[in-house]
C-alpha positions, 0 to 999 in steps of 0.5 A, spaced: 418 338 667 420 344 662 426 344 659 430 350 660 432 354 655 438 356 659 442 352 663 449 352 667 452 348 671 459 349 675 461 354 670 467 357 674 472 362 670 480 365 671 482 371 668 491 371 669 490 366 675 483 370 679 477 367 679 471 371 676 466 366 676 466 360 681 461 354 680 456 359 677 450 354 676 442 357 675 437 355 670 432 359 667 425 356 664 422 358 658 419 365 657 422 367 664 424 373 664 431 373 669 434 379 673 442 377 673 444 383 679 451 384 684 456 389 685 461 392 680 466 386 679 462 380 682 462 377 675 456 379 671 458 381 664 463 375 665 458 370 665 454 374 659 460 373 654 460 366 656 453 366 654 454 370 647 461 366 646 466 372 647 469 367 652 470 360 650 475 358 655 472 356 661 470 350 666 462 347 666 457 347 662 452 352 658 446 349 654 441 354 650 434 349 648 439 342 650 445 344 645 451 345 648 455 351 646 462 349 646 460 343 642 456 347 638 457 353 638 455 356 632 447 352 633 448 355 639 449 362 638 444 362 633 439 362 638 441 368 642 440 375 641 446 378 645 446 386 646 452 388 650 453 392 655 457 398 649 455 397 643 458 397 637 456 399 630 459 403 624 458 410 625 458 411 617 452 407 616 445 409 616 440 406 622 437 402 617 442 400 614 448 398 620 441 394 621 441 391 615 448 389 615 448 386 622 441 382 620 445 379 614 450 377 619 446 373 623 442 370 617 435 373 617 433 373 609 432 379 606 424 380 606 424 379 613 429 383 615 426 389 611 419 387 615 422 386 621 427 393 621 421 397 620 416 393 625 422 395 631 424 401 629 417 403 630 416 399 636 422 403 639 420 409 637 426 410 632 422 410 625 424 418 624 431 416 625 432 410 619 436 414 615 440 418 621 448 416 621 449 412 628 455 416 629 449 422 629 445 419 635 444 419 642 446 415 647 439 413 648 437 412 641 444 407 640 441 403 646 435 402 643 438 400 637 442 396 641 436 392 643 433 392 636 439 388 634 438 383 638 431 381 636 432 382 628 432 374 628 427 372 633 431 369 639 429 364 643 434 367 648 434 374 650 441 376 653 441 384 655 448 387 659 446 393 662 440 395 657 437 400 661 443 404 662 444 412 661 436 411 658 430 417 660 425 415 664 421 414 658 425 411 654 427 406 661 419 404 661 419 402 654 425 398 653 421 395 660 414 393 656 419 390 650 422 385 655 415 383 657 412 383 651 417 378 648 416 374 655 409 374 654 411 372 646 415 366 649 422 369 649 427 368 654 429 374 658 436 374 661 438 381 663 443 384 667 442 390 671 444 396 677 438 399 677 434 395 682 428 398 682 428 396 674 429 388 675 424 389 681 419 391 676 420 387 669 423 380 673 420 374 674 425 371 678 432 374 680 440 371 681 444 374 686 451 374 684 456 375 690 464 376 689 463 370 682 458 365 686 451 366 685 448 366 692 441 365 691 435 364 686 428 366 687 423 370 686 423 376 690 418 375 694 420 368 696 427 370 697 426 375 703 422 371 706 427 365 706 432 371 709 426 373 714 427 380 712 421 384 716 415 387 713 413 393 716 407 396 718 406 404 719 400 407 723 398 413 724 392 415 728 389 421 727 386 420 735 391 415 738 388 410 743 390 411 750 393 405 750 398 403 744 402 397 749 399 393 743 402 394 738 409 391 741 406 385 741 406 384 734 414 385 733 418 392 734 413 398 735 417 404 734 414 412 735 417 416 729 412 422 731 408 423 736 401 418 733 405 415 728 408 408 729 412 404 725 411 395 727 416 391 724 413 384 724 417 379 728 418 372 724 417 370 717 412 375 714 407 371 711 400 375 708 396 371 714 400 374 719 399 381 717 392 380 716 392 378 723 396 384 726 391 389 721 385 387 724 388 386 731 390 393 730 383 396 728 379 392 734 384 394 739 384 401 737 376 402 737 376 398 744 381 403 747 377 410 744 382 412 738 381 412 731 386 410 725 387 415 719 392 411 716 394 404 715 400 402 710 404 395 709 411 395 706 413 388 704 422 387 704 424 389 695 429 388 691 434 393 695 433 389 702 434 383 699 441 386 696 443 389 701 442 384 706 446 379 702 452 384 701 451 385 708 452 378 710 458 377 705 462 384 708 461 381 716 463 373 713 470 377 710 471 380 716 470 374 720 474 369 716 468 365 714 
């Protein structure tokens, strides 16, 4: 088996008598890019710091590639990149050379920091702006500087709070094919996010993190259809046929307007069942004198899933369990 490069087990953590973190236990493998999610408050940024060792008090255990961080923490921590959710950098200094000054820091040699400042400065699009003070950039641009910071030294563990916040759309999906390029390259990725739509496209396997415990772990798709959540069929006839009792058959069939219908799949939704309905769909429609114009299957993603744990936690708290 891979040993993981990431790995906790039990980590719980009190903050003046609260827990944040409760037996927090997951691990991550090489080169998987991982998407940490939960509601404000469960717990995420508390378990980063950990990580990146701006807290050291707390129970468990956290290991980066077999080495233990609280036995050896500066071995540890030389393998992480770490961007944090606010990033901090001297607003006097030049982009070039607050990146300089942190790539000291984190013992890169001079020539492959020159190297390397000015291959990710141009990666992110930044090379224009090397001789900017920081104090004259704009959010976005500190954000990628952010990111930049944290690979100057080549990490073998990648660990992002947050790091699509406040970006444009553009700047969104460049900072998503970094994380994928630097996967592909064999760096793994832990990142934190509330912008689902972002963790459903770049993760390979999500953590679910409610109210300090991590729930579930899994790729998206096996965790929806561990839940059962349904997959969806929508039917538009252009011509219904005269019989549409059918399409119950297969689960709940709804009428949303007149020829179009919504099936929702009764039981786990497994690629086979619904290659089942579709063709049931198509012979049935034909045999009873109606044409189809649009056939259109919606899996459960990343925003079912979280709601659907949310969801369950909420009826749980309300019902004492």
């Amino acid at each position: 088996m891979t040993t993981p490069v990431l790995e906790l087990k039990g980590v719980s953590k009190s903050f003046y008598g609260q827990k944040v973190l409760s037996d927090v236990t997951f691990s991550i493998s090489p080169g998987e890019v991982f998407g940490y999610i939960g509601p404000n408050g469960a717990g995420k940024s508390t378990t980063l710091k950990i990580l990146a060792g701006l807290i050291t008090q707390y129970d468990g255990s956290v290991t980066i590639a077999g080495t233990d961080v609280k036995r050896e923490p500066a071995r540890a921590h030389a393998l992480i990149g770490f961007m944090p959710q606010a990033c901090g950098f001297q607003n006097w200094r030049t982009v070039e050379s607050a990146l300089d000054s942190l790539g000291d820091l984190s013992g890169v040699p001079a020539d492959t920091r020159k190297r390397r400042i000015a291959e990710l400065l141009e990666r992110f699009k930044l090379a224009d702006a090397r001789t900017k003070k920081v104090k004259d950039l704009s959010g976005g641009m500190t954000q990628k500087l952010g990111l930049i910071q944290a690979l100057l030294h080549e990490p073998r563990l990648l660990v992002l709070d947050e790091p699509l916040e406040g970006l444009d759309p553009p700047s969104r999906q460049l900072l998503k094919d970094v994380i994928r390029e630097r996967s592909n390259a064999g760096t793994t990725v832990l990142f934190s996010s509330h912008i689902l739509s972002d963790v459903e496209n770049v993760a390979d396997r999500v953590g679910i993190l409610n109210q300090g415990q991590v729930e579930s772990t899994g790729s998206i798709r096996d965790l929806t259809r561990m839940f059962d959540l349904p997959t969806e069929i929508d039917v538009d006839f252009s011509s219904p046929p005269g019989d549409t009792s059918f399409l119950a058959a297969a689960g709940k069939a709804v009428e949303r307007k007149p020829g179009e219908w919504r099936v929702t799949l009764a039981g786990k939704p497994a690629p086979d069942a619904v290659d089942e309905v579709i063709h049931a769909l198509v012979e049935r429609t034909l045999a009873g004198g109606g044409r189809l114009r649009k056939i259109a299957v919606t899996e459960p993603g990343l925003d079912d899933l979280f709601a659907h744990y949310i969801n369950r936690s909420e009826h749980g708290a309300r019902h004492g369990q």
